[in-house]
DSSP file (Angstrom, degrees, kcal/mol; ACC not computed):
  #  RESIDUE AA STRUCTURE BP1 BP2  ACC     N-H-->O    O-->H-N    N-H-->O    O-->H-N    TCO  KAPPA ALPHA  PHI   PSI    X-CA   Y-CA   Z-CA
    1    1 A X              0   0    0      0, 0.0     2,-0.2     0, 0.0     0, 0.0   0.000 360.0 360.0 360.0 143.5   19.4  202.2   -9.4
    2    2 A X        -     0   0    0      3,-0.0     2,-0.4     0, 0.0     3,-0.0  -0.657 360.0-158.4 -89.9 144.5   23.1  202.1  -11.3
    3    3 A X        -     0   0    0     -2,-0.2     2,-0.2     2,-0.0    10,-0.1  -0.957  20.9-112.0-123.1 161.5   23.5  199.3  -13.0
    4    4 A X        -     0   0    0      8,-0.4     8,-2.1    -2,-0.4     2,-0.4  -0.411  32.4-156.2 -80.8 156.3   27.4  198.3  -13.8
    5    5 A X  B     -A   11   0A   0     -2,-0.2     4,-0.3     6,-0.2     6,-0.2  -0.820  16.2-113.8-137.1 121.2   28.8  198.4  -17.1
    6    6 A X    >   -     0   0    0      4,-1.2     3,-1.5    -2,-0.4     6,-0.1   0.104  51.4 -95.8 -14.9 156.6   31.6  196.9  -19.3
    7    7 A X  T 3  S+     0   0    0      1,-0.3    -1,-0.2     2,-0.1    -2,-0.0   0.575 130.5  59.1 -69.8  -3.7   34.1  199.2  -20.4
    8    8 A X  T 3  S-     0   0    0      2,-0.1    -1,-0.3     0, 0.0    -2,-0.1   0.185 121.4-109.4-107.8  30.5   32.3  199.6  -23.4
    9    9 A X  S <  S+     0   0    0     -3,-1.5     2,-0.8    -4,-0.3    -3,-0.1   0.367  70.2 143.0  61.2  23.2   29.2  200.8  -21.3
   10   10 A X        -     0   0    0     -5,-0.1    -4,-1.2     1,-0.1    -1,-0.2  -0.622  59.3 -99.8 -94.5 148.2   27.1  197.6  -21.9
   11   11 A X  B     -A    5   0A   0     -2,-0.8     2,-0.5    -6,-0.2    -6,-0.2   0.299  35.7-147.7 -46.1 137.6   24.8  196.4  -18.7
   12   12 A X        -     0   0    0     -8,-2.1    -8,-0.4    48,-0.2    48,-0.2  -0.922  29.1 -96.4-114.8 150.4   26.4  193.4  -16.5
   13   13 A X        -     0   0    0     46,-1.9    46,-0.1    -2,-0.5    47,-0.1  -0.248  26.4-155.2 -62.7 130.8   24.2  190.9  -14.9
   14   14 A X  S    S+     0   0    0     -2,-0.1     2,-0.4     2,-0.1    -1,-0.1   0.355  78.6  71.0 -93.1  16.5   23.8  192.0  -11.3
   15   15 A X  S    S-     0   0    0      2,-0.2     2,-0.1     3,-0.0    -2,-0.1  -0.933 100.5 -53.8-137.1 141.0   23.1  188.2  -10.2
   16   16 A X  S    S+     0   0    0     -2,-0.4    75,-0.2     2,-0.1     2,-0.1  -0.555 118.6  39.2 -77.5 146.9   26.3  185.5  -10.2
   17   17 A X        -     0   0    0     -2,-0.1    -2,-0.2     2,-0.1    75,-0.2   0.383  63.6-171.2 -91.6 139.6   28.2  184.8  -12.2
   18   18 A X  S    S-     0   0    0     73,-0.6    41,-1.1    -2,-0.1    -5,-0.3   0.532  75.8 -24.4 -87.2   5.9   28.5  188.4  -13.6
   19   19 A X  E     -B   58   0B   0     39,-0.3    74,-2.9    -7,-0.1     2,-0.4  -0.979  57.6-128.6-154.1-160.1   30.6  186.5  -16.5
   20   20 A X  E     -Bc  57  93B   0     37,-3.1    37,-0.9    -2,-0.2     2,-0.6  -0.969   9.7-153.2-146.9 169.4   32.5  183.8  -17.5
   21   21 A X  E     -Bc  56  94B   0     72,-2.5    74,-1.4    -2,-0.4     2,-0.5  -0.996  17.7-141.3-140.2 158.3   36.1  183.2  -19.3
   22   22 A X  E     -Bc  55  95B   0     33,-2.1     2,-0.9    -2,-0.6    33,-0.6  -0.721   4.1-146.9-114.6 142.5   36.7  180.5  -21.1
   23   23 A X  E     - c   0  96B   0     72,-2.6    74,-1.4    -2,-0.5     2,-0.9  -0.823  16.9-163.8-116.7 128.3   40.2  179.0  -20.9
   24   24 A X  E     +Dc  35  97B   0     -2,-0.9    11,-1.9    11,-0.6    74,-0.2  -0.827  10.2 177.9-138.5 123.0   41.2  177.3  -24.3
   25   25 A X  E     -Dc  34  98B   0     72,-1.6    74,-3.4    -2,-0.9     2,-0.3  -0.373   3.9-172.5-105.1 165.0   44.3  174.6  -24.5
   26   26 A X  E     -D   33   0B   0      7,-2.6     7,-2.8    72,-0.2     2,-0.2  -0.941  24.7-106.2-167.9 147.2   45.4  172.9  -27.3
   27   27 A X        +     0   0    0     72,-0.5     2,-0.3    -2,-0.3     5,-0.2  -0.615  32.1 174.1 -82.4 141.6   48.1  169.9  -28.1
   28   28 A X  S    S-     0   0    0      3,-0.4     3,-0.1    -2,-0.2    -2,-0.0  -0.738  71.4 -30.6-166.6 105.3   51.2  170.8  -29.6
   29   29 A X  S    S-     0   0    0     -2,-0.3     3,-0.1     1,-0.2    -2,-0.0   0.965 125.5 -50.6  31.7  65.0   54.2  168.0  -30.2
   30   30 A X  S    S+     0   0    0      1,-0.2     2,-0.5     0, 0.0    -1,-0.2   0.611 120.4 120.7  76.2  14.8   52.8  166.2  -26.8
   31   31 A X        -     0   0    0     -3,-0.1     2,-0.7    87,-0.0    -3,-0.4  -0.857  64.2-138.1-128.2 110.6   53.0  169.5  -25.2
   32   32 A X        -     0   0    0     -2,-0.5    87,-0.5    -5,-0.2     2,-0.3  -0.672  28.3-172.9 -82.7 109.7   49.4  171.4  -23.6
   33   33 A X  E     -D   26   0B   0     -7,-2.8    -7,-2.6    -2,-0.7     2,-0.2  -0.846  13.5-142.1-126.3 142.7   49.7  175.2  -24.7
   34   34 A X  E     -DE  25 117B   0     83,-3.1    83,-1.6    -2,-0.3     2,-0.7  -0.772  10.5-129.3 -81.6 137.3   47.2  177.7  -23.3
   35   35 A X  E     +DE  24 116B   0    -11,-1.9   -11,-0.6    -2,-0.2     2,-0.4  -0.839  27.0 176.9 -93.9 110.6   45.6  180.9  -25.5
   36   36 A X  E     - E   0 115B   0     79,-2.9    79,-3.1    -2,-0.7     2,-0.3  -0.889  15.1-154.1-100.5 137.7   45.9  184.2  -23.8
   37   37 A X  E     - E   0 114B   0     16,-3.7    16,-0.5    -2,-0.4     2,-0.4  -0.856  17.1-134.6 -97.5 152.9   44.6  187.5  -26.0
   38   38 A X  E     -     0   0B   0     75,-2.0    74,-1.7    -2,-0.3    75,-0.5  -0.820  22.6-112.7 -89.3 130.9   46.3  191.0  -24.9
   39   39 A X  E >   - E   0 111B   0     12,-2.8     3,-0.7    -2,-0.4     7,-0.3  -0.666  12.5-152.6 -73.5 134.6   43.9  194.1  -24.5
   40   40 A X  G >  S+     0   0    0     70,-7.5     3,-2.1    -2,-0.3    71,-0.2   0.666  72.6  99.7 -79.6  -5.5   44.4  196.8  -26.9
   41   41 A X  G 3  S+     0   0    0     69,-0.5    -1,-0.2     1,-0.3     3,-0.1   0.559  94.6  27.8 -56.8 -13.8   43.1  199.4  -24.4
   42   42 A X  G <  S-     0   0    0     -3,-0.7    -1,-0.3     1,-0.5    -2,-0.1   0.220 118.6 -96.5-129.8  18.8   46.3  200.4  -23.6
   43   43 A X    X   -     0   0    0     -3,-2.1     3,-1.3     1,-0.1    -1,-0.5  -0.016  51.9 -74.2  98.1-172.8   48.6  199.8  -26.8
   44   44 A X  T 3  S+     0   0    0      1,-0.2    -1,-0.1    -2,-0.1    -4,-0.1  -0.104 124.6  61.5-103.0  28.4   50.8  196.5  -27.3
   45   45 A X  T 3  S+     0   0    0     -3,-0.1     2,-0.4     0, 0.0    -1,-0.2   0.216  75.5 118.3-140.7  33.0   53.3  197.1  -25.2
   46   46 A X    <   +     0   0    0     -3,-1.3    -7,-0.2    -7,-0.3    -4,-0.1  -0.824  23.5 165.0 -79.2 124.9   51.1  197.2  -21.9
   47   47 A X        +     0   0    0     -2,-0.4     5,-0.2     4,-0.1    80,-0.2   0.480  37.1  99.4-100.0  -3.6   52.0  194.6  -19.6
   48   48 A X  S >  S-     0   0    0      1,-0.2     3,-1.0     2,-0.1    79,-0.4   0.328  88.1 -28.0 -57.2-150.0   50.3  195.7  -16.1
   49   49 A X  T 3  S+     0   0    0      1,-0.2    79,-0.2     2,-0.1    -1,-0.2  -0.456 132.9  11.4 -68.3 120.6   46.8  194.2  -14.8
   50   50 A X  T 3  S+     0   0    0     -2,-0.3   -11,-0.2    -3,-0.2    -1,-0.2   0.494  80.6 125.4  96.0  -0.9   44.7  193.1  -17.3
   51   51 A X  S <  S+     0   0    0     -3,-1.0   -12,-2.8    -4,-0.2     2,-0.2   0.987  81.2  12.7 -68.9 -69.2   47.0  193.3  -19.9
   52   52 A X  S    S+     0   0    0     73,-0.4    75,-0.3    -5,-0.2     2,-0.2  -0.672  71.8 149.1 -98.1 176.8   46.5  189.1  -21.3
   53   53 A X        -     0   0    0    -16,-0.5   -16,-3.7    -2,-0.2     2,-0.1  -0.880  44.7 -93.2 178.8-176.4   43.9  187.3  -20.0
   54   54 A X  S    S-     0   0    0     -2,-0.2     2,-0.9   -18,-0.2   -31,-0.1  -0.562  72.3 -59.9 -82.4 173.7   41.5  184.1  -21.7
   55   55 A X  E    S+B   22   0B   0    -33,-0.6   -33,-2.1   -20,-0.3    -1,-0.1  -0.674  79.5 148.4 -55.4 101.7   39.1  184.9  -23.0
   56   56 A X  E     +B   21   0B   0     -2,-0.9   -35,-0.2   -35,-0.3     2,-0.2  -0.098  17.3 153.4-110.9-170.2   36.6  186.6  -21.2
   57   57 A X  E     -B   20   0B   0    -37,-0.9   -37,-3.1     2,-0.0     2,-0.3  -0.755  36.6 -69.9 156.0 179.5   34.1  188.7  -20.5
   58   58 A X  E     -B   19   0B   0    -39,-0.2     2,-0.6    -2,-0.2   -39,-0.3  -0.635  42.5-123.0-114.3 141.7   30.5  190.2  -18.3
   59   59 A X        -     0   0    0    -41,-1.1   -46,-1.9    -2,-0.3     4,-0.1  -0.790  23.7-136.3 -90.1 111.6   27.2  188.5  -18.5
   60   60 A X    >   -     0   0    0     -2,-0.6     3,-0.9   -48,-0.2   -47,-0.2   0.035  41.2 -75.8 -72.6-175.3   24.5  190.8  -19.7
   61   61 A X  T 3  S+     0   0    0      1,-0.2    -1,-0.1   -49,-0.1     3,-0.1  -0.176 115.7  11.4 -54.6 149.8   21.3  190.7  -18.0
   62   62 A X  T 3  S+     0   0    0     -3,-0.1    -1,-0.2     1,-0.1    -2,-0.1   0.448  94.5 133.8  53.5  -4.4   19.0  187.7  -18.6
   63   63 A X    <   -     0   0    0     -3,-0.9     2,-0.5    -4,-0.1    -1,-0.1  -0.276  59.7-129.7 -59.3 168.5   21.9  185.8  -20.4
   64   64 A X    >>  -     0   0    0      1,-0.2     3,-3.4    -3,-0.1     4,-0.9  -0.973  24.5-123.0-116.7 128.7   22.3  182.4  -19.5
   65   65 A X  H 3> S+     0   0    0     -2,-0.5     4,-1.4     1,-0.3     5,-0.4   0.797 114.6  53.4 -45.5 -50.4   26.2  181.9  -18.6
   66   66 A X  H 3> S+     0   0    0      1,-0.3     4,-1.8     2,-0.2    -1,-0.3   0.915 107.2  54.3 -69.7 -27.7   27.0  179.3  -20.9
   67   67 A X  H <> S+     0   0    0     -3,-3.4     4,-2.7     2,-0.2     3,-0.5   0.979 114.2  50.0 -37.2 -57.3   25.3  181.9  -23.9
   68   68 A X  H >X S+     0   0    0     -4,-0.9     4,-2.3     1,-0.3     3,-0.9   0.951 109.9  42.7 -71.9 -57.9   28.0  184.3  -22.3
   69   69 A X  H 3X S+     0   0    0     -4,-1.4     4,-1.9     1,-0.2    -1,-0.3   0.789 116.6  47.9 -73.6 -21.6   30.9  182.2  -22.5
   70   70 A X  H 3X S+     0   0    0     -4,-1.8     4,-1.8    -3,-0.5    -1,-0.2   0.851 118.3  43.7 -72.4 -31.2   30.0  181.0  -26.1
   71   71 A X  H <X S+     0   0    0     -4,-2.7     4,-2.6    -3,-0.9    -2,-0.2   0.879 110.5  51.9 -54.7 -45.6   29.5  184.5  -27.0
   72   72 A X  H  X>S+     0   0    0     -4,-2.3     4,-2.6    -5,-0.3     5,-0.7   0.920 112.9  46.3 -79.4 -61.4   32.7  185.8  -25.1
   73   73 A X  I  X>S+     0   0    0     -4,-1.9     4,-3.6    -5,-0.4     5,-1.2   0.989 119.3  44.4 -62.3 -57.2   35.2  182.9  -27.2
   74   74 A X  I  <5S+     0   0    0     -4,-1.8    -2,-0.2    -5,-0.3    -1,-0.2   0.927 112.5  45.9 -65.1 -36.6   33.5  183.9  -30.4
   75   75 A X  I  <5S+     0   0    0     -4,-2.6    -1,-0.2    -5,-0.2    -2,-0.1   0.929 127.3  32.2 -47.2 -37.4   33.4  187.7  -30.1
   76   76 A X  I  <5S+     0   0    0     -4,-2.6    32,-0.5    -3,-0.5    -2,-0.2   0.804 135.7  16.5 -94.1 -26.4   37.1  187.6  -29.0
   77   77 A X  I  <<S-     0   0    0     -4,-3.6    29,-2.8    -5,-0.7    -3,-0.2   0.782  89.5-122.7-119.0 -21.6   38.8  184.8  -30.7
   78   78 A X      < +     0   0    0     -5,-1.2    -4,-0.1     1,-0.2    27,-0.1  -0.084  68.3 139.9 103.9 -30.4   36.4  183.8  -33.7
   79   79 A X        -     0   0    0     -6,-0.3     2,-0.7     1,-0.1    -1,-0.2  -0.079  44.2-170.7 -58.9 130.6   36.3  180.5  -32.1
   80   80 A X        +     0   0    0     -7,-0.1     2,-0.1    -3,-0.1    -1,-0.1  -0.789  26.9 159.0-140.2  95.5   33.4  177.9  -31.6
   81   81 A X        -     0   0    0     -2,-0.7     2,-0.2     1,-0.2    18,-0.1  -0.101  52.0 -99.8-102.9-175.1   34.7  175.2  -29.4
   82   82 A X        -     0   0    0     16,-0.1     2,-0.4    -2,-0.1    -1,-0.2  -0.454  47.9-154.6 -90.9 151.9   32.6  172.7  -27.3
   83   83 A X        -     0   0    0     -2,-0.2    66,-0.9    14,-0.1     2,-0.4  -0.989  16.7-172.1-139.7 147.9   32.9  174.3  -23.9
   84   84 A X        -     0   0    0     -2,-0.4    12,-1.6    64,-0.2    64,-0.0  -0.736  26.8-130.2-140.5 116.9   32.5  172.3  -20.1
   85   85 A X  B     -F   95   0B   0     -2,-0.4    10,-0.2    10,-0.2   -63,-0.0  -0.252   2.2-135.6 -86.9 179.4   32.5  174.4  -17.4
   86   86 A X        -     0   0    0      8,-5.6    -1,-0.1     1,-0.1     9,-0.1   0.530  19.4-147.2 -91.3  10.8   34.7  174.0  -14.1
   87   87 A X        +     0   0    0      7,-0.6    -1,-0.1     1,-0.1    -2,-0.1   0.736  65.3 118.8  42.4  13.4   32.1  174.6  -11.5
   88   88 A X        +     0   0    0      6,-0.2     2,-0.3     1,-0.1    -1,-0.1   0.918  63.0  46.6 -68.6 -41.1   34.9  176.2   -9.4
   89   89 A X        -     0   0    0      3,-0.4     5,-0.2     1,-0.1    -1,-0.1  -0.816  47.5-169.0-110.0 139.1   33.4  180.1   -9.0
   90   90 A X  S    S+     0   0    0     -2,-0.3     3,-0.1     1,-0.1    -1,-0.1   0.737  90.8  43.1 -91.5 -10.8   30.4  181.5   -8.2
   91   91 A X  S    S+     0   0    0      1,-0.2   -73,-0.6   -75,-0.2     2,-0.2   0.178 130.0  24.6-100.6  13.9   30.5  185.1   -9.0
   92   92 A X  S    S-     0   0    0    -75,-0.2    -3,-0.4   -74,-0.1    -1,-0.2  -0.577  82.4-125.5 173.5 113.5   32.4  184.1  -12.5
   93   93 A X  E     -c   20   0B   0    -74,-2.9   -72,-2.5    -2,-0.2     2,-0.3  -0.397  11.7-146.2 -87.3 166.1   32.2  181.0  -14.3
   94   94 A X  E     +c   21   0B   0     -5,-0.2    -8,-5.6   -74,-0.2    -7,-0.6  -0.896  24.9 178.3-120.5 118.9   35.5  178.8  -15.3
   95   95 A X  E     -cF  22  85B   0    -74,-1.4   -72,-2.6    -2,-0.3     2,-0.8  -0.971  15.0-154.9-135.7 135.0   34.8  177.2  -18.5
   96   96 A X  E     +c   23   0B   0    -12,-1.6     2,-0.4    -2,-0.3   -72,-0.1  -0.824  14.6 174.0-131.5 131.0   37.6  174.7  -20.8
   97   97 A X  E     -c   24   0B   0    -74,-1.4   -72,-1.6    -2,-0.8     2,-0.4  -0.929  22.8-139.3-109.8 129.8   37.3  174.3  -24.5
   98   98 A X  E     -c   25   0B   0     -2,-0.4     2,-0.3   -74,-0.2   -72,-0.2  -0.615  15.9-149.5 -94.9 141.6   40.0  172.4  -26.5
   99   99 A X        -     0   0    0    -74,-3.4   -72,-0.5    -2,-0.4     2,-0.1  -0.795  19.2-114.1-111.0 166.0   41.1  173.8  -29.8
  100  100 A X        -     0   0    0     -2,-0.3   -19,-0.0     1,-0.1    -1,-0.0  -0.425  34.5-115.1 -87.6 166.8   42.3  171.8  -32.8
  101  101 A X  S    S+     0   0    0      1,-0.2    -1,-0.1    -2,-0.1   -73,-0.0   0.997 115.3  55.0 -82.2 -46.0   45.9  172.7  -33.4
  102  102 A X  S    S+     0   0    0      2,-0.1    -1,-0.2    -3,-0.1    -3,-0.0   0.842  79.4 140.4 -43.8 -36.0   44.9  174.5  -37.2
  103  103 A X        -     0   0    0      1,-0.1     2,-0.8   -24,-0.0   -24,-0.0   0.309  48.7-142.5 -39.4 129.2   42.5  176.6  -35.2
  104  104 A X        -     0   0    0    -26,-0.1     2,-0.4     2,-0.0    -1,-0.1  -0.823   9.8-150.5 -90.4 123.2   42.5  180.2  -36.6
  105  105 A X        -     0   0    0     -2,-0.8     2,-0.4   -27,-0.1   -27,-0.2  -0.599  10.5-168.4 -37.4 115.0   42.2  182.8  -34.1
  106  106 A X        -     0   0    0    -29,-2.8     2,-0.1    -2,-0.4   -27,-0.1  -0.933  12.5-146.9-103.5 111.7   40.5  186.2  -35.1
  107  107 A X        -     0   0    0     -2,-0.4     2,-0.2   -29,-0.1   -30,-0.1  -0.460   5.3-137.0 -83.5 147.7   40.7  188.8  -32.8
  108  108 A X    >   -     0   0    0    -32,-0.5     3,-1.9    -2,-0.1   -33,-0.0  -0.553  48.0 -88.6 -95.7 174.5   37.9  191.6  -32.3
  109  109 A X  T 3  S+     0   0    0      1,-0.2    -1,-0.1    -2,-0.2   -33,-0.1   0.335 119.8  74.1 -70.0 -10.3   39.1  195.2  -32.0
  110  110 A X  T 3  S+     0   0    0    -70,-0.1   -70,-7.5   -71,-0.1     2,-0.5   0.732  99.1  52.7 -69.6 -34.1   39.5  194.7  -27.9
  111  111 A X  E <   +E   39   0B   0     -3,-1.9   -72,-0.2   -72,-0.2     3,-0.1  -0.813  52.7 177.5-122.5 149.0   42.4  192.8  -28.4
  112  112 A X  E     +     0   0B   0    -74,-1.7     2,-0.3    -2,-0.5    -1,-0.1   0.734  66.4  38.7-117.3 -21.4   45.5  193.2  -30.3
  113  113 A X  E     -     0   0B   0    -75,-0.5   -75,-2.0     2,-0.0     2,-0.4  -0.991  49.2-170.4 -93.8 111.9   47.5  189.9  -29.5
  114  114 A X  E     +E   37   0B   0     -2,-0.3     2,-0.3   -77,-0.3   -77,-0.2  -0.879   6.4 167.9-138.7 172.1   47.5  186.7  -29.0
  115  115 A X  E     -E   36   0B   0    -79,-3.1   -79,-2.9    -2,-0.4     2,-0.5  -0.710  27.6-136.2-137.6-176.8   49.4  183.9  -28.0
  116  116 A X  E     +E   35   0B   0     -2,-0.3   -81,-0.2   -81,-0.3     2,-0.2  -0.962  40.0 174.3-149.8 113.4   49.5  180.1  -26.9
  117  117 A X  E     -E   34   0B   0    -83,-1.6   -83,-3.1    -2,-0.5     5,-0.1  -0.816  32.9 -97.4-118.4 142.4   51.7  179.5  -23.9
  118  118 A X    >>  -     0   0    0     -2,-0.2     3,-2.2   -85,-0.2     4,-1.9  -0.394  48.6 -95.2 -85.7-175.5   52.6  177.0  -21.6
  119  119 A X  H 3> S+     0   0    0    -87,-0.5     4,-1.5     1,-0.3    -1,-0.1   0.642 118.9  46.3 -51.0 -47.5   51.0  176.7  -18.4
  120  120 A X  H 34 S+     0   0    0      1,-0.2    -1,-0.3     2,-0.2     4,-0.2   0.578 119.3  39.5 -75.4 -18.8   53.6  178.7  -16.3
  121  121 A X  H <> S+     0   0    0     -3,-2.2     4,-0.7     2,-0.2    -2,-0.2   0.806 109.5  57.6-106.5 -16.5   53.9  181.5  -18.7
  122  122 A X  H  < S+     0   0    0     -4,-1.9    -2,-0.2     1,-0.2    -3,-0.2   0.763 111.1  44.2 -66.5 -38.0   50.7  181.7  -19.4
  123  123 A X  T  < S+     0   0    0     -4,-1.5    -1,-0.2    -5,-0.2    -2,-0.2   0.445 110.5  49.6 -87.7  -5.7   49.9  182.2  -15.8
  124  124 A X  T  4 S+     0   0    0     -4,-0.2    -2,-0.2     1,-0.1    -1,-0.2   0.565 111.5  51.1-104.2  14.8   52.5  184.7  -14.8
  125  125 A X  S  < S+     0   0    0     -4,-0.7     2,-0.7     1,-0.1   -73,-0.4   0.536  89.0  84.0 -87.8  -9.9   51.7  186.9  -17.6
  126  126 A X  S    S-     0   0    0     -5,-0.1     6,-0.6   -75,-0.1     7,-0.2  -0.803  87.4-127.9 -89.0 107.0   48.2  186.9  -17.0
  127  127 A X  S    S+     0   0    0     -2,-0.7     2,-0.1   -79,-0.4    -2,-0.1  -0.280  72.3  26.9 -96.5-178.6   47.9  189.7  -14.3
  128  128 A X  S >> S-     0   0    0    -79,-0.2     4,-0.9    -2,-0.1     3,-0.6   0.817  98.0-102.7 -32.3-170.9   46.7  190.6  -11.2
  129  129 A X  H 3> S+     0   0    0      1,-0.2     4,-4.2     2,-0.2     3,-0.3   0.855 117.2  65.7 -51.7 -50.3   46.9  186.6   -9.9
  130  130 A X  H 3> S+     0   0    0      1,-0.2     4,-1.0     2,-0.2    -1,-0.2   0.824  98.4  52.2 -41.9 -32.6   43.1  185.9  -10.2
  131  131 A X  H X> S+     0   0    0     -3,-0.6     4,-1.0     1,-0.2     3,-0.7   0.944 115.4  40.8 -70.6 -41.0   43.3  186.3  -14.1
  132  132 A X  H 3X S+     0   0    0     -4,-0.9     4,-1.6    -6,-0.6     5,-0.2   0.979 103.7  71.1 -73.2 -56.1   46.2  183.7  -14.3
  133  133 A X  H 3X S+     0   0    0     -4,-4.2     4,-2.6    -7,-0.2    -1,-0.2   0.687  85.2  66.9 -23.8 -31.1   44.3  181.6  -11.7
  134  134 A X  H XX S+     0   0    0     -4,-1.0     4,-1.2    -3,-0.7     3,-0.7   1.000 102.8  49.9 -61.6 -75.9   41.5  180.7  -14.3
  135  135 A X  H >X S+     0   0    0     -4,-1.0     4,-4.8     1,-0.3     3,-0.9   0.897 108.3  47.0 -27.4 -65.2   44.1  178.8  -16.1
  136  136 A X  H 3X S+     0   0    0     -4,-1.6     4,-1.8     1,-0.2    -1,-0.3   0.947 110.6  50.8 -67.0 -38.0   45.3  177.1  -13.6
  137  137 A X  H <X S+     0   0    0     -4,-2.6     4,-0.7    -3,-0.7    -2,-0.2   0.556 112.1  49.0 -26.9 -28.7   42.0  176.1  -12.4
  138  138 A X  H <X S+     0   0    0     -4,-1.2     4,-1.2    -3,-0.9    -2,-0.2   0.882 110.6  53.6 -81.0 -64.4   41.2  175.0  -16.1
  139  139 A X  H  X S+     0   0    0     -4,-4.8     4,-2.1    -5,-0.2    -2,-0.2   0.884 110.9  41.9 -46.8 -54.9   44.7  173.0  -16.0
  140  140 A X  H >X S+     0   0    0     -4,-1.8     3,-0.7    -5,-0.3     4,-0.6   0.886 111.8  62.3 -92.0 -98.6   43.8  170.9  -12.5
  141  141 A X  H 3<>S+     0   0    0     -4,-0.7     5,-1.6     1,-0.2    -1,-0.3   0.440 103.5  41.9   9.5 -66.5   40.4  170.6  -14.3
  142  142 A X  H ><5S+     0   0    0     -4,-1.2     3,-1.0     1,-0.2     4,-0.3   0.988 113.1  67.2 -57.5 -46.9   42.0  168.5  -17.4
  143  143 A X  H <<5S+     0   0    0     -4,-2.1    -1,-0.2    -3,-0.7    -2,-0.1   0.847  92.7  48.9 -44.0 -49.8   43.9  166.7  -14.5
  144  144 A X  T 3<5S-     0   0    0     -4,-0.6    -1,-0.4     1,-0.2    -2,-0.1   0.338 131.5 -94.7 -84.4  32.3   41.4  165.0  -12.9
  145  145 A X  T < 5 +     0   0    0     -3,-1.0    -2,-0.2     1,-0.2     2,-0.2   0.326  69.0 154.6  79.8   2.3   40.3  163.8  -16.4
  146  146 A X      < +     0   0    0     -5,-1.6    -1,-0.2    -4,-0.3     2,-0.2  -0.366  13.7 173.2 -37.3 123.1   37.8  166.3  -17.2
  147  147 A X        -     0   0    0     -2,-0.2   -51,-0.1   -64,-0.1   -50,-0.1  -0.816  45.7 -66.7-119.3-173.1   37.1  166.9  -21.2
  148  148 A X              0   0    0     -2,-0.2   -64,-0.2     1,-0.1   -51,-0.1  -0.352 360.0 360.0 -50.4 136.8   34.3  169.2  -23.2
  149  149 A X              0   0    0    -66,-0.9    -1,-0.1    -2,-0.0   -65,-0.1   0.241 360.0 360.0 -70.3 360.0   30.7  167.8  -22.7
């Protein structure tokens, strides 16, 4: 039997959600700015599919998704937010964590950028549409008066 793997050939969960991303906002002079990271896989000045995204990432076997999304924001950003997820997907859970505006980002070697955007740029730089979709999904989340559990 194959099992799938990340690009960095570790196993993904064959049972949904095969990961999660975590979508992480922050206030900034009244103002809601999103954090997207860039992948380094293809230097810093790829912009195609895959290029930003949240933070994300594939849920190994036996994890339990919210392990993977806590994992996924701290491998990638350094960060260790409160997280609530959006119950919108089943094959890949939608999770939003709010950051303090001082939060320091550290990026792990995957990623070479990142930036904190507002809603509309945050989602047309995030390629193909699904990736930017999380965001917006995250966004109409806060709306309807969701916060972190």
């Amino acid at each position: 039997m194959d099992v799938e793997t990340t690009w960095d050939g570790l196993p993904v969960s064959s049972e949904p959600p095969h990961g999660a991303s975590v979508v992480v906002w922050r206030e900034r002079h009244g103002e809601v700015e999103w954090l997207i990271l860039h992948r380094a896989h293809h230097g810093p000045q790829y912009a195609g599919d895959w290029a930003w995204t949240p933070p994300s990432g594939a849920r190994l076997p036996g994890e339990d998704v919210d392990e993977c999304a806590r994992r996924e924001l701290r491998e990638e950003t350094g960060l260790q937010l409160e997280l609530s997820p959006t119950g919108e997907r089943e094959d890949w859970a939608i999770y939003v964590a709010e950051a303090p505006l001082d939060a320091v980002v550290t990026l792990d070697a995957e990623h070479d950028a990142y930036a904190w955007l507002s809603l509309a740029d945050a989602t047309a730089r995030c390629l193909p549409e699904i990736a930017g979709a999380t965001i917006a999904v995250a966004a109409d989340f806060l709306r309807r008066g969701a916060r972190p559990r």
